[in-house]
C-alpha positions in Angstrom: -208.6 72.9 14.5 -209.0 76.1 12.2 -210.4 77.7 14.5 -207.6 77.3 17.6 -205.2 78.0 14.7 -207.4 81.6 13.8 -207.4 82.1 17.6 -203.6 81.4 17.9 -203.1 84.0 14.7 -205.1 86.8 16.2 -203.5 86.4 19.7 -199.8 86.1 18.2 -200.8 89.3 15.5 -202.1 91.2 18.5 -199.1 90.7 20.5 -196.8 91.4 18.3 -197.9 95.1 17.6 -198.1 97.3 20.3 -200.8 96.1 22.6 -200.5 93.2 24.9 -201.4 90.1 24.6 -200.3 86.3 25.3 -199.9 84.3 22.5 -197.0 82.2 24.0 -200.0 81.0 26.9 -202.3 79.9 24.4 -199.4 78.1 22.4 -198.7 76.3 25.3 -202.2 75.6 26.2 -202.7 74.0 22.7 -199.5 72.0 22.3 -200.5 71.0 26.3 -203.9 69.7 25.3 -202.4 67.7 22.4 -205.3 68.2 20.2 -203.6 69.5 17.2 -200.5 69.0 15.3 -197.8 71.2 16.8 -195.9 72.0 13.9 -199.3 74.2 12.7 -199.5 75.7 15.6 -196.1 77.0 15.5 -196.6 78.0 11.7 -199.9 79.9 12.8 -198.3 81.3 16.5 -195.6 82.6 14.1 -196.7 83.9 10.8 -199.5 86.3 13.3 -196.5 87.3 15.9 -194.1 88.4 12.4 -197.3 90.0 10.6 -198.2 91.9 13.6 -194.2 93.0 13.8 -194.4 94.1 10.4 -197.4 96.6 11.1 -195.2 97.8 13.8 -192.3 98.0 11.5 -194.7 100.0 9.1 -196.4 102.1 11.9 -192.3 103.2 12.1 -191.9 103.8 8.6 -195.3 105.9 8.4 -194.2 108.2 10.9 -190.8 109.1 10.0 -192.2 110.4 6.6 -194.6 113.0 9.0 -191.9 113.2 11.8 -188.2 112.5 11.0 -186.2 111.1 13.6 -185.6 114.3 16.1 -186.6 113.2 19.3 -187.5 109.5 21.2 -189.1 110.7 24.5 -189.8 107.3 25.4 -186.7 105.1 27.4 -188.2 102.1 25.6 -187.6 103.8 22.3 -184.2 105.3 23.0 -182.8 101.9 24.5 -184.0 100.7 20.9 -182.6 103.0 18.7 -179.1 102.5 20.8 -179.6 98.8 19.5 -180.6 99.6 16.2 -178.0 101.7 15.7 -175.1 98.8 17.1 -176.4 96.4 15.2 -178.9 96.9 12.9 -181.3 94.5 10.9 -179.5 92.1 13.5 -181.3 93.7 16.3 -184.4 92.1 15.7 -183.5 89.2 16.5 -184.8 90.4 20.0 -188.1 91.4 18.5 -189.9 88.9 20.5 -188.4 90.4 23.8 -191.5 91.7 26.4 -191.0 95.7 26.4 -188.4 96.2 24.3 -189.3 93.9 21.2 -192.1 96.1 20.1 -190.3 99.6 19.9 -187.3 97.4 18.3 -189.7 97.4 15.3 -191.3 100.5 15.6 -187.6 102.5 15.6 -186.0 99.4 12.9 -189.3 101.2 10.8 -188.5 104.9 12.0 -184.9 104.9 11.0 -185.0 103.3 8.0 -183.4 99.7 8.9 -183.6 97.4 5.1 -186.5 95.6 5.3 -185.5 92.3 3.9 -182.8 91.6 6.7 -185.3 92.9 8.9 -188.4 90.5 7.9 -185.7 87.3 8.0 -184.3 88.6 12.3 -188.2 88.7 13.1 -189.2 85.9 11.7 -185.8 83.7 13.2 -186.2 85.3 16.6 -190.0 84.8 16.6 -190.2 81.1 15.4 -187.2 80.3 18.0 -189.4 81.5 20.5 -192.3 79.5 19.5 -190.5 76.3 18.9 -188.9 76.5 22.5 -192.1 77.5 24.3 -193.6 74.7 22.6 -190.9 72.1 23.4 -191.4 72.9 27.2 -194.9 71.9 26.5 -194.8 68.8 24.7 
């Protein structure tokens, strides 16, 4: 079991920064097989997908110290600061969204978003995701 739980960490941590990955797959694949207690694989799917937001949310805060915010070239990026900027912290409640839920971080980090409200969206958008992809599976 620890190590489908590392695995499910590392897949969830890498998809939540900016690369790709499928941690909601594997999820399934382990709640499918039934092997292992579901409510740890949700805890593990989870705590990687927020962590891996978080260095997203940091890789944001690094770079507005170097670059303030004067440009977003990127239509990801500008379709997430226009959410950031309607609703804040809020907002990341959508950080598990494909495309847009990784630059919702980044910018949240780039402009400055609090980062208490912003750790409690992630992680309530994040574990909503998990608990539903693992329901279908069940």
């Amino acid at each position: 079991m620890e190590t489908a739980l590392w695995a499910l960490f590392a897949s969830a941590f890498i998809s939540a920064t900016l690369l790709p990955g499928g941690s909601e797959a594997l999820l399934a694949w382990y709640v499918h097989q039934g092997e292992h207690p579901v409510g740890w694989m949700i805890a593990s799917a989870t705590l990687g997908n927020v962590l891996g937001s978080l260095v997203t949310f940091g890789m944001g805060v690094m770079l507005r110290r170097y670059y303030p915010l004067k440009v977003l070239d990127k239509p990801e990026h500008q379709r997430a600061h226009r959410w950031i900027e309607r609703y804040g912290a809020v907002a990341l409640l959508m950080a598990w969204l494909p495309i847009v839920g990784d630059p919702l971080c980044f910018v949240a980090g780039w402009v400055g978003v609090r980062f208490a409200p912003s750790v409690i969206a992630i992680f309530i958008g994040k574990l909503l995701r998990y608990l539903i992809v693992a329901g279908i599976f069940l």
